[in-house]
C-alpha positions in Angstrom: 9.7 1.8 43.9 6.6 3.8 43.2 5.9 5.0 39.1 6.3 8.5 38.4 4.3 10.1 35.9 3.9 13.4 33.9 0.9 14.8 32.8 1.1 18.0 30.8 -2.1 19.2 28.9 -3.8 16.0 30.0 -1.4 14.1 28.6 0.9 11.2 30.2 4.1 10.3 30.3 5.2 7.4 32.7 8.9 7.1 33.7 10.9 4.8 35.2 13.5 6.7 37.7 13.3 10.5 39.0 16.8 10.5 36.8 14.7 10.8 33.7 11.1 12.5 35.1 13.1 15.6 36.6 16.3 14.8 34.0 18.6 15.2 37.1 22.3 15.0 36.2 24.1 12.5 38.1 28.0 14.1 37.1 27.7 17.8 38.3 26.4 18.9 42.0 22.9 19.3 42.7 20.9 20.7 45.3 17.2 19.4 45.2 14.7 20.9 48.2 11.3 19.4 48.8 8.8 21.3 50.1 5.2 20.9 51.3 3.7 17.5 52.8 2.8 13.9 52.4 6.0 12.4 51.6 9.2 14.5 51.0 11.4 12.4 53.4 10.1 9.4 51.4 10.7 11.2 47.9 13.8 12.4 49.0 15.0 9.2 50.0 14.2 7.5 46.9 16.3 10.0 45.0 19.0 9.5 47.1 19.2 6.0 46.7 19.3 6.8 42.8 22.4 8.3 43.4 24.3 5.8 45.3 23.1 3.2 43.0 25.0 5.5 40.3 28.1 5.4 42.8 27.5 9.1 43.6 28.0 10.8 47.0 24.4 12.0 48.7 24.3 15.0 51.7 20.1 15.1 53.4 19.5 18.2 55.9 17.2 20.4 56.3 16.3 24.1 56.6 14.2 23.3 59.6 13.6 20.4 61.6 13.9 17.0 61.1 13.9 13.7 63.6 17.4 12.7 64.4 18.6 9.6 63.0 21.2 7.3 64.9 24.0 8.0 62.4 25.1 11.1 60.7 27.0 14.5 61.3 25.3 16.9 64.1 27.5 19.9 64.0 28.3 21.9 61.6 32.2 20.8 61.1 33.1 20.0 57.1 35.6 18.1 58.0 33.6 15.1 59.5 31.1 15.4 56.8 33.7 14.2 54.3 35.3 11.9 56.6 31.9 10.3 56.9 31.9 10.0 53.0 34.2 8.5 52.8 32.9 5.4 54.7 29.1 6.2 53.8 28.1 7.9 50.0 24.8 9.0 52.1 25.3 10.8 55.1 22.8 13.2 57.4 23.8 16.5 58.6 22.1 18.8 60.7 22.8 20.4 64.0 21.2 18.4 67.3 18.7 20.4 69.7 19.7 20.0 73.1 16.9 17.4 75.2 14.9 16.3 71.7 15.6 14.0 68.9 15.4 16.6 66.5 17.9 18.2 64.1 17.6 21.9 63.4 19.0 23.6 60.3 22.1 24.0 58.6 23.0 27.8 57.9 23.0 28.5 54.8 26.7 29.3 54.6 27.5 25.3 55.7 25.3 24.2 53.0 27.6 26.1 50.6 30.2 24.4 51.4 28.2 21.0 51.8 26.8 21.2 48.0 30.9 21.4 46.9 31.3 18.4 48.9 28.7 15.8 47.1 27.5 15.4 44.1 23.7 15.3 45.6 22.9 17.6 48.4 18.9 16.7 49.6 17.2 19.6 51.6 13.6 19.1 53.9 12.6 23.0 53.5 9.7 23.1 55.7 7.6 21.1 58.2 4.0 19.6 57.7 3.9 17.4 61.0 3.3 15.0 58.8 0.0 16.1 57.4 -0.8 15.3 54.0 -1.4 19.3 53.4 0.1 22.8 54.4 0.4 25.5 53.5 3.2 28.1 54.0 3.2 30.9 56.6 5.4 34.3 55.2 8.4 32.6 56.7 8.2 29.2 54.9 9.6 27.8 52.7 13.5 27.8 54.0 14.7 27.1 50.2 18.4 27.6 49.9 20.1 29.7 47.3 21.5 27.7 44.0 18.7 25.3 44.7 18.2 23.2 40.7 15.3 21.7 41.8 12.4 22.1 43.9 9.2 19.5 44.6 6.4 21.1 46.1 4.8 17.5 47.4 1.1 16.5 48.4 -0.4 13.9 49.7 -3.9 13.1 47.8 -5.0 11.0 51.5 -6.4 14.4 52.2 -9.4 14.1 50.2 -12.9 14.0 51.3 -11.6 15.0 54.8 -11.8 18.0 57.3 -9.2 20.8 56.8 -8.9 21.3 60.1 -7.9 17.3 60.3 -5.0 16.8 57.2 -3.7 20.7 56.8 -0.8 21.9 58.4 -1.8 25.4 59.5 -5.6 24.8 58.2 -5.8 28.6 59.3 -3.4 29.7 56.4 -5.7 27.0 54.1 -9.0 28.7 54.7 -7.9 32.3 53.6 -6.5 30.5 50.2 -9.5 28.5 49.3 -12.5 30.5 50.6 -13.8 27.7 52.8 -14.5 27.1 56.8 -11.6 24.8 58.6 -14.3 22.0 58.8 -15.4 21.8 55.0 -13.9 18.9 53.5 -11.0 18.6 50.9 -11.5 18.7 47.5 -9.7 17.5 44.0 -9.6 21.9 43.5 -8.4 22.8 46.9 -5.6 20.1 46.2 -4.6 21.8 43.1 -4.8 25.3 44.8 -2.7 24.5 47.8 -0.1 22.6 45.2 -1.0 26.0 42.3 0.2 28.1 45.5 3.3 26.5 46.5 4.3 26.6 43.0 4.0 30.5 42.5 5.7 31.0 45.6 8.4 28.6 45.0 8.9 28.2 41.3 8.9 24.4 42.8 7.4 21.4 40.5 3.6 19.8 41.8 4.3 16.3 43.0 1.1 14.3 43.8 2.0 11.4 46.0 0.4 8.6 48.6 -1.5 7.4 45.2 -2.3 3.9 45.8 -5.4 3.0 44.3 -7.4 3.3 41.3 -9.6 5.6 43.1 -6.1 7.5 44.1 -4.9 7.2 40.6 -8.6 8.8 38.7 -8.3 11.5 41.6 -4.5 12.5 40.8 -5.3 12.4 37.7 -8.2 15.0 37.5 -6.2 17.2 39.9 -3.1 17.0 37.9 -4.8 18.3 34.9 -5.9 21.3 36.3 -2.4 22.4 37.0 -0.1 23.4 34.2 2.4 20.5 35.2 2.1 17.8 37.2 4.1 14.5 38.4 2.3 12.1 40.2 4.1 9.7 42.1 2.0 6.0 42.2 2.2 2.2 43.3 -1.0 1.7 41.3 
């Protein structure tokens, strides 16, 4: 698993699970949502396995779209959900589109209801077609009420690239950091686009896809223009 750091007035803190960097509590029910781009499914998964490892019970949906996996609950029927539980401590849910391998969103009243089910409930709240960037349109983030915890996730593979090329709705991007959609992406406009998310979100900065020491010198100088950052690293 990757290393997950803190930095908080430039300074570090490196920790060893998400248990102890977002001091999650693996007894009483949780809803975490992930927002943004360049790695929540990945993120998300890698909490989820921190649960089961703990021998806790973990629901993933979404507020909007995810692929379809082979297994899991696609209707919105409580009863199936803890049946599957009980076979499974990780279990999908989401409703199937007709003709795609997509799941849509779970209304928020079935999320209710799925949050007093396990002790982990995992929520994609928006789409980035897997860009490393976005940024939200008036309607986005879906982040469900009695959310804990919310990661507002980058991906720091944007840099030094068009915006037009690694920005989910580059459009949105240009009005936010004063530029043209074909100026390149720098270590500010990363903390702006992860600065916005927060304020609109009250969500934590999450720095991710930092693989080398390049990566990790770049995270490192964005981070410390934010008032809290965790950076999520192999390096």
């Amino acid at each position: 698993m990757a290393a997950l750091y803190t930095v908080q007035g430039g300074k570090i803190q490196k920790y060893r699970s998400y248990f102890e960097a977002f001091r999650l509590n693996v007894v009483d029910n949780i809803q975490i949502a992930a927002i943004g781009s360049g790695g929540k499914s990945t993120i998300l998964s890698e909490i989820a396995k921190e649960y089961i490892k703990a021998n806790r019970t973990v629901i993933s949906t979404t507020t909007t779209h995810i692929w379809k996996p082979d297994r899991g609950v696609f209707e919105e029927d409580i009863q199936k959900v803890k049946e599957s539980l009980k076979k499974n401590p990780f279990v999908i849910v989401g409703n199937h589109l007709d003709n795609t391998q997509k799941l849509s969103g779970i209304s928020l009243e079935f999320l209710a209801q799925l949050k007093k089910t396990a002790n982990c409930v995992l929520v994609e709240a928006d789409g980035s077609r897997q860009l490393p960037l976005k940024v939200p349109n008036e309607r986005e983030p879906v982040i469900p009420p009695n959310t804990e915890l919310i990661l507002a996730v980058a991906g720091i593979s944007a840099l030094g690239k068009p915006i037009c090329e690694v920005v989910h709705r580059p459009e949105l991007a240009v009005t936010v950091l004063h530029k043209s959609i074909t100026d390149t992406v720098d270590i500010v406009d990363i903390a702006l686009l992860l600065n916005y998310q927060k304020n609109r979100s009250r969500a934590i900065p999450v720095l991710n896809q930092v693989d080398t020491e390049t990566d990790w010198e770049a995270a490192y100088k964005i981070a410390k223009l934010l008032p809290y950052c965790v950076i999520r690293s192999h390096f």
